[in-house]
PAGU-27268 format. One record per residue (C-alpha): residue number from 0; x, y, z. Coordinates in nm, 2 decimals, decimal comma, m for minus. Each point is the difference from the previous one (the first is absolute). Layout:
BEGIN
   k     c1     c2     c3
 NUM      X      Y      Z
...
REM end
This chain:
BEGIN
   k     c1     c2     c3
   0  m0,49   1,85  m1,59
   1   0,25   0,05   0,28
   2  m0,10  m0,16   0,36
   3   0,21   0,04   0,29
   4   0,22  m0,30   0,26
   5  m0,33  m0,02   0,19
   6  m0,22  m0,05  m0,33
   7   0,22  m0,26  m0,13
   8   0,09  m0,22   0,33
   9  m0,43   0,07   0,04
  10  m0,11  m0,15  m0,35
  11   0,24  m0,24  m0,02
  12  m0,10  m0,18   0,37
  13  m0,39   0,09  m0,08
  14  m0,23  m0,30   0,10
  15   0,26  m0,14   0,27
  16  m0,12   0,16   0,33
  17   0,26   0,23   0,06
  18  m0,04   0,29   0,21
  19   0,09   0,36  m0,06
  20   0,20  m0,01   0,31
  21   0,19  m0,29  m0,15
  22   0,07   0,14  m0,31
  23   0,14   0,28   0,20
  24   0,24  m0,23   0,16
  25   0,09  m0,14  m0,37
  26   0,11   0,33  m0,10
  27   0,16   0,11   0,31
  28   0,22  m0,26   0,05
  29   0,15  m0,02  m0,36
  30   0,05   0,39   0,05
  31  m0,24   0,09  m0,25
  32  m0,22   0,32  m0,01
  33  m0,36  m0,10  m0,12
  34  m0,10   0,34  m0,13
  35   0,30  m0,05  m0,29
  36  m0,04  m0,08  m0,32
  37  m0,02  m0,37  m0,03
  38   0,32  m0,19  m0,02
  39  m0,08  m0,33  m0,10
  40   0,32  m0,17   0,08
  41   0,01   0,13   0,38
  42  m0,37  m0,06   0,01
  43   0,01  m0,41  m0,10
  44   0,34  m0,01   0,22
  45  m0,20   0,11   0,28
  46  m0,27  m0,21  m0,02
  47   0,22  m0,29  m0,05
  48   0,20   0,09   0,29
  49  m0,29   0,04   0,27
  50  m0,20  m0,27  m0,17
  51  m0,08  m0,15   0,36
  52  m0,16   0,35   0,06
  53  m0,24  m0,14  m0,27
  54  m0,03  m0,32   0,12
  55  m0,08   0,09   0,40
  56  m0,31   0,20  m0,16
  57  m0,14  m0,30  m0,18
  58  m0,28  m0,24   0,15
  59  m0,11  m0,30  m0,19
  60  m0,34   0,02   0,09
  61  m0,23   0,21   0,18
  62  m0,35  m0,01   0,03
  63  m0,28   0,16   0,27
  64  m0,33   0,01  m0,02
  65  m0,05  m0,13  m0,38
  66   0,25   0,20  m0,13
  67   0,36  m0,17  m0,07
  68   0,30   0,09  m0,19
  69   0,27  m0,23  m0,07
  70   0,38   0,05  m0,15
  71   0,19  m0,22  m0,28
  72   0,25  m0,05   0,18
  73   0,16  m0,16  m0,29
  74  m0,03   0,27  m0,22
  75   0,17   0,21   0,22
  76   0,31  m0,28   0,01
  77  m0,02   0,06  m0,36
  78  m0,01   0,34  m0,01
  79   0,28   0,01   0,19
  80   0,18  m0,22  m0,16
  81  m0,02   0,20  m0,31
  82   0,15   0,26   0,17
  83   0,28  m0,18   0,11
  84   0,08  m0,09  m0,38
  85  m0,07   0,36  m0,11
  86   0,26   0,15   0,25
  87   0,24  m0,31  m0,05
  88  m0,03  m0,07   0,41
  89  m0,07  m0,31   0,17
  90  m0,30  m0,14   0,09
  91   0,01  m0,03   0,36
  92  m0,39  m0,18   0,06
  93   0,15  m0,29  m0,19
  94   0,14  m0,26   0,19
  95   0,32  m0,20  m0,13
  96   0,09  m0,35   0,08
  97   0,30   0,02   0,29
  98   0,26  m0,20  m0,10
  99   0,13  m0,16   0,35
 100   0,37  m0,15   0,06
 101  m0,13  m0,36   0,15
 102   0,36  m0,23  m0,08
 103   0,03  m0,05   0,40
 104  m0,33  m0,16  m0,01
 105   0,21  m0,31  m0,21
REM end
């Protein structure tokens, strides 16, 4: 079954609140034309590199009038994450220690 750009970057980010309008945005800026044949690679590259596209459209929790919805956060750190180890890039919502010169302190 072939699906297109769109399809794929659609699927993939299903269930995380994302917007068509930001899945526009996705594609556009990685140059890439949704109504192509699906190209994996370009597709996960893209997501990876506007990955605070995804983030801005995510809300922990939400509820009105009886009705709530609420967002794992912490599965989307590790889908994410995954990502980052799939496509060999670094994971950038990791913090790392900060190793500090402090000898004039002494």
């Amino acid at each position: 079954m072939a699906i297109t750009n769109r399809q794929y970057v659609e699927k993939t980010l299903n269930g995380l609140n994302i917007s068509d309008q930001d899945i526009d945005i996705i594609l556009m800026k990685a140059k890439i034309e949704g109504d192509d044949l699906a190209d994996i690679s370009a597709c996960d590259l893209a997501i990876y590199n506007r990955f605070s596209i995804i983030l801005k459209g995510m809300v922990q929790n939400i509820s009105e009038g009886g009705y709530s919805i609420s967002v794992d956060v912490e599965k989307i750190k590790l889908y994410y994450n995954l990502l980052c180890q799939e496509l060999g890039k670094e994971n950038v919502l990791i913090s790392k220690p900060k190793i500090r010169d402090r000898s004039n302190i002494w």
